[in-house]
C-alpha positions, 0 to 999 in steps of 0.5 A: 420309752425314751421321753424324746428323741435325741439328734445323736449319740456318740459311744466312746470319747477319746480324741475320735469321740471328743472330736466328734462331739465337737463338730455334732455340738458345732452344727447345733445337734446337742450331742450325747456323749457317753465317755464310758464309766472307768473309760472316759478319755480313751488309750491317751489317759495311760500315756505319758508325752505326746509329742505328734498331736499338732499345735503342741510344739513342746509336747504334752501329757496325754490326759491334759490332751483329752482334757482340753479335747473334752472341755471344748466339746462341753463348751461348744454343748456336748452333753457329757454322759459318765455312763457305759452304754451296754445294750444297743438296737440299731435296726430302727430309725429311732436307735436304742441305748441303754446305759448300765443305770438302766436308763434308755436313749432314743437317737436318730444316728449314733457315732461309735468311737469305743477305741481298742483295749489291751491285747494279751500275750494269752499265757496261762498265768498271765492274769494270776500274776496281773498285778503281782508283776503283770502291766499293761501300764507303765505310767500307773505301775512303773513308780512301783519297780524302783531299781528292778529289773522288769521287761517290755514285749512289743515292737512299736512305739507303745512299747518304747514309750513304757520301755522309755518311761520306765527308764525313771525307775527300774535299773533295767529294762528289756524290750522282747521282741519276735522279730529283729527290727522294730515298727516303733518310729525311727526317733523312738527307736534312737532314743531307746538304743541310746539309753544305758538302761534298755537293752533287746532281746530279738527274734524272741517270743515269752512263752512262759511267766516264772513265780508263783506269789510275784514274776520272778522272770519271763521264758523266752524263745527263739522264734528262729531255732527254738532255744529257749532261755530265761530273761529275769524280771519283777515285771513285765509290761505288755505292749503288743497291741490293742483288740478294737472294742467291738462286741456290744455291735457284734451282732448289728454292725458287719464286723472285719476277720480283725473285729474292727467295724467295717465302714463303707470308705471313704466315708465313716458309714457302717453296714447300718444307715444311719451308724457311724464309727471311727478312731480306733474300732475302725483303724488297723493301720494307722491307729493315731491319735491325729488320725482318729481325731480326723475320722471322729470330725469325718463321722460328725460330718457324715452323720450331720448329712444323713440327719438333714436328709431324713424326712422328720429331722429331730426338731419335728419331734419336739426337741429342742438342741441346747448346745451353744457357747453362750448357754452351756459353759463347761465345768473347768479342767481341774488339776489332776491332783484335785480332781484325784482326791473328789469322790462326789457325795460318797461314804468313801474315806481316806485311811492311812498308815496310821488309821489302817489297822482301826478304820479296816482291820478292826472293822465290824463290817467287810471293808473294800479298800481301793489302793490309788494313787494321785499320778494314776488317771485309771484311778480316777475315772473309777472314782465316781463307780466306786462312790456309787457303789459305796452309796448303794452298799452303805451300812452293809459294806464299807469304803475306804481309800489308801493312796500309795504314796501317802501310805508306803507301809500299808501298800507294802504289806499289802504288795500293792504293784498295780494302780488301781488295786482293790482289796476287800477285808473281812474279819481283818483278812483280804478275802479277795483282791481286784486288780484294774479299774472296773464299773459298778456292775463289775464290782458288784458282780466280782463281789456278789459272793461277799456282799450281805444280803440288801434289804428291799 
């Protein structure tokens, strides 16, 4: 059993989450906050400028927006969990979260704000080449095509941005799309017509990925009349939308045909009292990060008044709420060149070009290597499931760290084309590679075949 009973839980941060927490901090409630393990900070930590969040007239990175969203929930007594929760009972009043660590939390009213993941074009070698060709990524992987020729599918504004974005490297960039005008907005679009290095391909849909070690190029075809034709590309970034992150609710919450949580409008109320939801597991339509940061304050807002209105409101059970300004100050924002290399109380270390060979390939032990890169945020926030997993695994499996930049020789060899990359070596051998950020469970489970035996 849980040791008390907590006001609130909000899954998920981003700016729906981050939001949230600081209202349900604001009103007193001391809210948990589990910003997922690699998750935290949502879609925004993989975009570049954000030019349309009010009160930044010149513009600014997406994760310095979540950092400044982040610390200000902290400061106001959100209490910040790095953890996923992934098992959930919902039907009591006293609600059940169980995070991967195993560890249980009774709440009485939860904030879902878990966001949407990238959705795939669904082709056969489509995760065979992820990595070797295949992002979702622009910002983690773009340094990696340098005069190539790479192309983006998609018609909105997220595909513009990678196509944008990826101007800085590749000599060109074509944008595939099935139809011939765009949803991006009009100011996107004008910059990307009006930039040399990006060109169209219209009323086309990628049916197929050419190459067999790396993407060699894209089959396309005419969504009109059939012809097909081929566009060649080292890479391919894939900008078609997003899929709501609503599977851990699916047999609890009423769910769309879409899989976004259905709320009873205008409020943020699911089919569940005493559940909310907001941002982006809820929004097919706008899907903004304003307009998210909007219904996190409305779900805060709205699960503020279902807990005044219960019978035995949460200070009855003997908790006591201790978020204020005064008594929880926040960690502070840290550079993200800093913050990159911390891999707190961890057996993890960095290797080079020049320590590679001895420190890995000769190792006695399996060595898994986590190819990173100081610009990538998918690379840090799996920093701290890679320490544990290295706490866990010590003297039977060791961890190192290669940053790309830092080591273009070995990231070369290796044919590192996306951030994170992890690579175990056994016998001096890659024996399997993992491309993305995973959580501890994920790792363990995609290793398990590799793993020695622990000793109970």
């Amino acid at each position: 059993m849980s040791p008390t009973v907590r006001a609130i839980a909000i899954i998920g941060s981003g700016p729906a989450g981050y939001t949230a927490a600081l209202y349900a901090a604001r009103a007193n409630l001391a809210p948990l906050v589990f910003e997922g393990s690699v998750s935290s900070g949502g879609a925004l930590m993989s975009t570049t400028g954000v030019e349309n969040f009010p009160g930044f007239p010149g513009g600014i990175q997406g994760p310095d927006l979540m950092a400044l969203l982040r610390q200000q929930a902290a400061e106001f007594g959100a209490e910040l969990v790095t953890e996923d929760v992934v098992e959930v009972d919902l039907a009591p009043a006293a609600k059940r979260l169980r995070t991967e660590s195993g560890v249980e939390y009774d709440v009485q009213a939860v904030i879902v704000a878990t966001g949407a993941g990238y959705r795939e074009l669904g082709l056969a070698d489509e995760r065979r080449l992820t990595g070797y060709g295949v992002s979702w990524c622009a910002t983690c992987d773009g340094a990696f095509y340098k005069e190539k020729e790479v192309a983006v599918v998609g018609g909105g504004d997220s595909a513009l941005e990678e196509a944008l974005f990826l101007t800085r490297f590749a000599r060109s960039v074509t944008v595939v799309h099935r139809r011939d005008t765009l949803r991006a907005s009009a100011v996107l679009q004008d910059r990307a017509r009006d930039n040399p290095r990006i060109s169209f391909a219209w009323n086309k849909e990628i049916i197929g990925l050419r190459g067999q070690d790396r993407l060699t190029g894209v089959q396309l075809a005419d969504a009109r009349s059939g012809d097909l034709s081929e566009v060649p590309a080292d890479g391919l970034f894939v900008a078609i939308g997003h899929l709501p992150r609503s599977d851990l609710f699916r047999d609890q919450l009423e769910l769309t045909a879409g899989g976004h949580i259905r709320v009873q409008s205008p409020t943020t109320a699911t089919s569940v009292p005493g559940v909310f939801a907001c941002g982006d597991v809820v929004d097919a339509l706008y899907r903004q990060a304003i307009t998210a940061a909007g219904s996190g304050c409305a779900a805060a807002l709205d699960a503020q008044r279902f807990l005044a209105g219960l019978e035995t409101p949460v200070a009855g059970s003997g908790f006591r709420p201790t978020g204020t300004v005064a008594s929880r100050p926040a960690e502070p924002v840290r550079p993200a060149t800093e913050e990159a290399t911390m891999v707190r109380g961890s057996a993890v270390e960095t290797v080079t070009d020049a320590s590679f060979a001895g420190e890995v390939l000769d190792h006695d032990k399996p060595v898994l290597v986590d190819f990173w890169a100081t610009w990538c945020s998918a690379c840090q926030l799996m920093f701290p499931a890679l320490a544990d997993f290295a706490r866990e695994y010590e003297g039977l499996i060791a961890v190192k760290k290669v940053d790309v930049d830092e080591s273009p020789v070995t990231a070369e060899k290796y044919d590192i084309g996306s951030m994170p990359t992890l690579k175990l070596f056994r016998g001096g051998e890659v024996v399997h590679t993992i491309v993305g950020a995973k959580t501890k469970s994920s790792l363990v489970a995609e290793l398990s075949q590799f793993l020695p035996a622990r000793t109970p």
